[in-house]
N, C-alpha and C positions, 0 to 999 in steps of 0.2 A: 666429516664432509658428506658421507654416501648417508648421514642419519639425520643430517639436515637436509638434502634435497627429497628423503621418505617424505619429511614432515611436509615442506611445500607442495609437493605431487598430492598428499592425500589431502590439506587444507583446498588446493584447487579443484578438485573433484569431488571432493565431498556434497557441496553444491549443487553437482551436476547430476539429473537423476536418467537415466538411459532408459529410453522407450521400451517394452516389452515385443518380441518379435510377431510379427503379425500369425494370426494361429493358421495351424496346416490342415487344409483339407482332411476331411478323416476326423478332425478331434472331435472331441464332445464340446455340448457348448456349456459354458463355462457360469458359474455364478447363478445358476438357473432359481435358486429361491433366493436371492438378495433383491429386497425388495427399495424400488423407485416411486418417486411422488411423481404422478402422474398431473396431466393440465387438471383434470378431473377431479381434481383434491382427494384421490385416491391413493393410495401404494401397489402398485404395480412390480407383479415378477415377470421373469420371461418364463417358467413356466405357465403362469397365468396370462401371458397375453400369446402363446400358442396354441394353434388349430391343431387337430386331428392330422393334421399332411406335413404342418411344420412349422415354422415360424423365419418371416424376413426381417432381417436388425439393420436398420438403417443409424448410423453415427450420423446427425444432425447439428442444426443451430439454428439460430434465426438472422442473423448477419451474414453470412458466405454468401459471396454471386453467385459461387458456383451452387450452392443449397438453392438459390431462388432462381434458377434455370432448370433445374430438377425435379423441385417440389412438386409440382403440377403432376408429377409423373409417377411418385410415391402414390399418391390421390387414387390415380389412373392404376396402378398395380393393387390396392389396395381394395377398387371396385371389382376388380376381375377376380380375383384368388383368394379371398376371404369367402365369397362364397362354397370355392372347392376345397375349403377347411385348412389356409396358409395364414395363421396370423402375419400382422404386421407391426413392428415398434417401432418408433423414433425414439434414437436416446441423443440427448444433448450433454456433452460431455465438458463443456468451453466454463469449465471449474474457474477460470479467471476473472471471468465476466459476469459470474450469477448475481453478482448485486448490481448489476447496469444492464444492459443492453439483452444478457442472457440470460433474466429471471425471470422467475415462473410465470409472471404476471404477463410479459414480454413472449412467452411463448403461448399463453392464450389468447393473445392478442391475436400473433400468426396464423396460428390454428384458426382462429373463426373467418380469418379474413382468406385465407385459401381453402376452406372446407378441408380441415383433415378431416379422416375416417379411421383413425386407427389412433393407436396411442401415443405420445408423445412426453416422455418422461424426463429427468435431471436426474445425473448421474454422478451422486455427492460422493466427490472425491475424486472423482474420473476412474472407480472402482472398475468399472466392466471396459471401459477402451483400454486401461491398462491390461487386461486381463485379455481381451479380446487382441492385441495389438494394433487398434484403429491407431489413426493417424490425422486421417483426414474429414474434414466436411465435403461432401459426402462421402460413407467409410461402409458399404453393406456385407452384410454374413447373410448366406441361405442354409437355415437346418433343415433337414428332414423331419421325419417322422418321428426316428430314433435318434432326435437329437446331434444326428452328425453331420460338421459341415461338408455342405456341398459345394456350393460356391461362395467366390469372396471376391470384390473390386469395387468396378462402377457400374453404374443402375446400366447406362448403355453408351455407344461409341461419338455420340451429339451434344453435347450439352446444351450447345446453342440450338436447333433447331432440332426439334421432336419429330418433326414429319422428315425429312430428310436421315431419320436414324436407321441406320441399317444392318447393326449388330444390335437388338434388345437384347443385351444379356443377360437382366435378371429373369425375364418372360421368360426367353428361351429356356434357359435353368432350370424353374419353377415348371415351366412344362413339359419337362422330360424327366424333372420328378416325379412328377406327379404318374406317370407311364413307365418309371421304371427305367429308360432310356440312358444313356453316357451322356452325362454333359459335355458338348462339345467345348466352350471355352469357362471352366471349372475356374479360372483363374484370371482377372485381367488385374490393370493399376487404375488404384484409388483417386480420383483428382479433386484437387479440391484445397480447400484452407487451412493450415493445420491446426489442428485440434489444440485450443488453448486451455495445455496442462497450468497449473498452479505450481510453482520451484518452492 
């Protein structure tokens, strides 16, 4: 009896694949030369799409509401802090959708029609949000210099109104990196659409 209900327990879960825990402040970032097809028709690493100061990893897509209340603002982070040597990526991780709604074709669509400035890649296999423990559209990592995360959550505390935002989190972040300073909020929650893994 106890070796027939192993069998049912592991036939039921077998299926089931559990998320990777979101990474902890401190680590390194992960997967840094697995290389992604960019809108660019390029192959894109995240050490190649990092600055000198660090690099910001936005978890994206082209369908989340909450992705297209934000986007405007990746844009807007991407104008300020690429110049002070902070790359910036989009990875599109929604591995269920790449042949509809989330293909590449579909995310240079996006790109042109909200001016990205930074890169915007597919993430075959959902290799790096598993790795990374993203979750959500939108799902951001800030590295450093040296590679180690600093901060992780949401871009800031608004998503519906930008002028009315009054915690920039990723700003503030990225500018007390950049000076050496203590992140004050090194940590908030991700919001957003979850990330559609492939079972």
């Amino acid at each position: 009896m106890r070796y027939l209900i192993s069998v049912i327990m592991i036939i039921i879960f077998s299926g089931i694949e559990i998320q990777a825990k979101e990474l902890d402040l401190g680590s390194k970032m992960p997967l840094v030369k697995s290389k992604m097809m960019d809108i660019s028709g390029k192959s894109i690493s995240l050490s190649e799409a990092k600055g000198e100061n660090g690099l910001l990893v936005i978890f994206s897509c082209n369908t989340c509401p909450w992705v297209k209340r934000w986007e405007d603002r990746y844009v807007e982070l991407a104008k300020k802090y690429k110049p002070k040597g902070v790359g910036v990526i989009a990875i599109n991780s929604n591995e269920s959708n790449f042949e509809s709604s989330e293909s590449l074709d579909e995310m240079r669509k996006i790109a042109e029609d909200k001016k990205y400035n930074f890169f915007y890649t597919m993430d075959d296999g959902s290799k790096l949000a598993r790795e990374f423990g993203a979750s959500k559209t939108p799902h951001v990592f800030l590295f450093d210099k040296n590679d180690n995360l600093v901060y992780r959550g949401a871009v800031d505390d608004n998503p519906k109104k930008a002028k009315k935002v009054k915690k920039p989190y990723v700003a503030s972040a990225i500018d007390a990196m950049l000076v050496g300073n203590d992140i004050k909020y090194a940590s908030t929650k991700a919001l957003g659409c979850g990330i559609k893994f492939k079972k």
